[in-house]
C-alpha positions in Angstrom: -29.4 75.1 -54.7 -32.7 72.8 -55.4 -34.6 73.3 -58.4 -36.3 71.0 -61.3 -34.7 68.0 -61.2 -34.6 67.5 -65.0 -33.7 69.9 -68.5 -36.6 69.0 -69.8 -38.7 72.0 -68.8 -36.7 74.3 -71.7 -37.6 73.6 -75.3 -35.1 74.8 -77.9 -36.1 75.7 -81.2 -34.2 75.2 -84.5 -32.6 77.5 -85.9 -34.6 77.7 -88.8 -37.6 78.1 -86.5 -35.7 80.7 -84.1 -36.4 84.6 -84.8 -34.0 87.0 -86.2 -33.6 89.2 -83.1 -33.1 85.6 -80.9 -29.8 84.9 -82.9 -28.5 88.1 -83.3 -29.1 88.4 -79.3 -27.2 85.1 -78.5 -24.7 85.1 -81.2 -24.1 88.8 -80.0 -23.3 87.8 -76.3 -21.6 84.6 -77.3 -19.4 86.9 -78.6 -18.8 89.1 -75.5 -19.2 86.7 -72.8 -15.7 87.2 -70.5 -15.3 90.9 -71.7 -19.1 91.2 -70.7 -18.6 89.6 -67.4 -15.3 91.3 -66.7 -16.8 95.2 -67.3 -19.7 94.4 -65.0 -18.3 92.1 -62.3 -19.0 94.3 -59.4 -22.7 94.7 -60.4 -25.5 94.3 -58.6 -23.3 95.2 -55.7 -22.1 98.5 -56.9 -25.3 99.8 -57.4 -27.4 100.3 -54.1 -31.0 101.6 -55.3 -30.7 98.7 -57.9 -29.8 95.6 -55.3 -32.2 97.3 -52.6 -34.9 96.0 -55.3 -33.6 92.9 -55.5 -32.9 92.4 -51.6 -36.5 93.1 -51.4 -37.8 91.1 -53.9 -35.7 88.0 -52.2 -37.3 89.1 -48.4 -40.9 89.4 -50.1 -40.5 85.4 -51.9 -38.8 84.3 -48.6 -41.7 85.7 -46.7 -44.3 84.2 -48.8 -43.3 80.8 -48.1 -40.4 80.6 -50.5 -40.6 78.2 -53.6 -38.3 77.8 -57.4 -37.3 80.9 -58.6 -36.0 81.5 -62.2 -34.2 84.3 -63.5 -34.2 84.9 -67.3 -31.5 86.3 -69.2 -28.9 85.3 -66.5 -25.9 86.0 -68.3 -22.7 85.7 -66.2 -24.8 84.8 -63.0 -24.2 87.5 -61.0 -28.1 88.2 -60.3 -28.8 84.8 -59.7 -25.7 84.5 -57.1 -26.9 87.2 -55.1 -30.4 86.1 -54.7 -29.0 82.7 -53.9 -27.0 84.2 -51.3 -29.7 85.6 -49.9 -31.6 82.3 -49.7 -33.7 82.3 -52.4 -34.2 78.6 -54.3 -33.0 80.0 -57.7 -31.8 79.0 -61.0 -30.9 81.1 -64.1 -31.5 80.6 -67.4 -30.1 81.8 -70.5 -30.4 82.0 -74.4 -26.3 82.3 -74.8 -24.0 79.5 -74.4 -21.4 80.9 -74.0 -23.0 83.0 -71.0 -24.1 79.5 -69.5 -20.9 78.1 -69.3 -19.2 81.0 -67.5 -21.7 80.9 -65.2 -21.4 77.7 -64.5 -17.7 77.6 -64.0 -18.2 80.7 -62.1 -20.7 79.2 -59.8 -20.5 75.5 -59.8 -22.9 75.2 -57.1 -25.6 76.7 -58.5 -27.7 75.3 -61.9 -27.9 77.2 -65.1 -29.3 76.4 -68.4 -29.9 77.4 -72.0 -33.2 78.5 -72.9 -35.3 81.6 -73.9 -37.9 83.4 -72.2 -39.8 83.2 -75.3 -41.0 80.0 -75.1 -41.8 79.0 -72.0 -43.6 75.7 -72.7 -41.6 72.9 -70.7 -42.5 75.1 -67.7 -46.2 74.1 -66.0 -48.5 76.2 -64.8 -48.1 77.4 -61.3 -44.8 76.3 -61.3 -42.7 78.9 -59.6 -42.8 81.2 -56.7 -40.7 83.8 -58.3 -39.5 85.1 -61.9 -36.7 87.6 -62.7 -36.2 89.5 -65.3 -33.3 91.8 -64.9 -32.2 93.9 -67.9 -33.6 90.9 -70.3 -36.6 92.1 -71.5 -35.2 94.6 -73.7 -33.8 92.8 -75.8 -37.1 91.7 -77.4 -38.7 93.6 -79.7 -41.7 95.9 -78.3 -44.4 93.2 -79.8 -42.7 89.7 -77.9 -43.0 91.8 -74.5 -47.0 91.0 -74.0 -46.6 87.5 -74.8 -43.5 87.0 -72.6 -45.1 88.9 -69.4 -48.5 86.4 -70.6 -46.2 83.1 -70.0 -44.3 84.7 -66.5 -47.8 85.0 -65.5 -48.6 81.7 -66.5 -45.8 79.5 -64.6 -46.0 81.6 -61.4 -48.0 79.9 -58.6 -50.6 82.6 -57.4 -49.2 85.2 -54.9 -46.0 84.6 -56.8 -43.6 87.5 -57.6 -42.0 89.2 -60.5 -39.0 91.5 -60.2 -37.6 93.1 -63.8 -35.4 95.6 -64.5 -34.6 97.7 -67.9 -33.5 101.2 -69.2 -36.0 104.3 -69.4 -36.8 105.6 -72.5 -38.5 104.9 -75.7 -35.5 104.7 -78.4 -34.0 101.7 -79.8 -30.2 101.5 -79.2 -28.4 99.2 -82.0 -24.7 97.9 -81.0 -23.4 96.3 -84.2 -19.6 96.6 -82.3 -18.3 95.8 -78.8 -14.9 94.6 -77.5 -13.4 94.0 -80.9 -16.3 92.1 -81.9 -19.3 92.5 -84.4 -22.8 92.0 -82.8 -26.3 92.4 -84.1 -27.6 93.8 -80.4 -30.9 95.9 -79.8 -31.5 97.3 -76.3 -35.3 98.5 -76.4 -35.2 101.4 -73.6 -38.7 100.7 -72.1 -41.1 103.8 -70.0 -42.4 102.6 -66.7 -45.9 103.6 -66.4 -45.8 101.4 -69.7 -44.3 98.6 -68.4 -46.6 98.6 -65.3 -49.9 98.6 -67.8 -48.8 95.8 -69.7 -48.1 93.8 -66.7 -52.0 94.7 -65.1 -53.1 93.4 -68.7 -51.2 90.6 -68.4 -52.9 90.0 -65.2 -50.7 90.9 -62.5 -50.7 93.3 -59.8 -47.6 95.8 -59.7 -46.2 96.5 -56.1 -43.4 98.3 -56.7 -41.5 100.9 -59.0 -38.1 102.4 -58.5 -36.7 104.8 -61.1 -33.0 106.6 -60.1 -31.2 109.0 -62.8 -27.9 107.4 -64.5 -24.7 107.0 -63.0 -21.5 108.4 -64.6 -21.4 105.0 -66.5 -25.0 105.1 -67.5 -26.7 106.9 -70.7 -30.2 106.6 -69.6 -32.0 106.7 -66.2 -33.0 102.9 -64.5 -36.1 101.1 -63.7 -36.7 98.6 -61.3 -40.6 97.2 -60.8 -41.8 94.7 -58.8 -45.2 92.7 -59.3 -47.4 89.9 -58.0 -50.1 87.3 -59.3 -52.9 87.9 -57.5 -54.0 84.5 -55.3 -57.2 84.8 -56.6 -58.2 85.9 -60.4 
């Protein structure tokens, strides 16, 4: 897999700079990384409306001439594998450690990093051709969204694409235990027709939503949307 050539394009903050709900989120998946990646290991495959998004996403990039693509909140790399497999040029990134490493052992051949989607700033304008944001998003708090979706705008080349996935709904769910383990873990359940307004204010254009009811090991209904930066403001 190609990519940037050098780790300088993530900054890392201190921890006394870095926010509450950023340490309780890595901490919290530090924590869980193997039992995390174990429980899930047959996902995206297992779920067909779900990779259909994705497969299209990759066809719709490839189309478009290709380019980097970065997917935030990586985790185990399973996202980032199957969009490499389809031929993407693609790279995850994560704010865990722990989730960075067993991604890497688990895909040598591919690149991943630590870093959060919050800041953004090692990353130029115009940089990428794609962005993916696949269950990540909610774990910010409701008032970083705008800001994040501001910056994905902001490093995508124009005509570049966004894919993101969450859970529907407008609750917060708090896990403070998992796998034996104490975490400090929000999932912010987020509504589409929400998600697609703050990405028009943000400035791009959405293309695509995809909502399915829950599976038997779901508690809430899915989202999938797609979106694009327009080539010309």
């Amino acid at each position: 897999m190609a990519g940037m050539d050098t780790d300088d394009c993530l900054s890392h903050p201190t921890r006394r700079e870095e926010a509450t709900f950023l340490r309780g989120t890595r901490d919290s998946y530090d924590a869980i990384a193997a039992d995390y990646a174990e429980m899930f290991k047959a996902e995206p495959e297992a779920k067909p409306l779900t990779l259909a998004m994705l497969t299209a996403f990759a066809q719709t990039v490839a189309e478009d001439g290709g380019g980097p693509v970065v997917e935030f909140g990586s985790g185990p790399g399973r996202v980032t594998a199957y969009l490499d497999g389809l031929g993407l040029d693609i790279r995850g990134v994560d704010l865990s450690p722990a989730m960075v490493s067993l991604a890497r052992r688990t895909y040598p051949d591919l690149r991943f990093d630590e870093g959060s989607m919050t800041d953004l700033g090692g990353f130029a304008d115009g940089s990428l051709r794609g962005v993916v944001a696949w269950y990540s998003l909610i774990h910010l708090p409701p008032a970083e969204v705008p800001g994040v979706l501001a910056e994905f705008h902001r490093v995508l080349a124009p005509g570049g694409h966004l894919s993101l996935a969450f859970q529907v709904g407008e609750e917060v769910s708090r896990h403070t235990e998992a796998f034996g383990h104490v975490l400090s873990l929000d999932f912010h359940r987020m509504r589409p027709d929400r998600v697609a307004e703050q990405l028009r204010e943000a400035g791009f254009e959405p293309t695509a939503t995809m909502v399915r009811d829950a599976e038997p090991d779901e508690r809430t209904p899915q989202a999938c949307l797609t979106a694009r930066k327009p080539v010309r403001a």
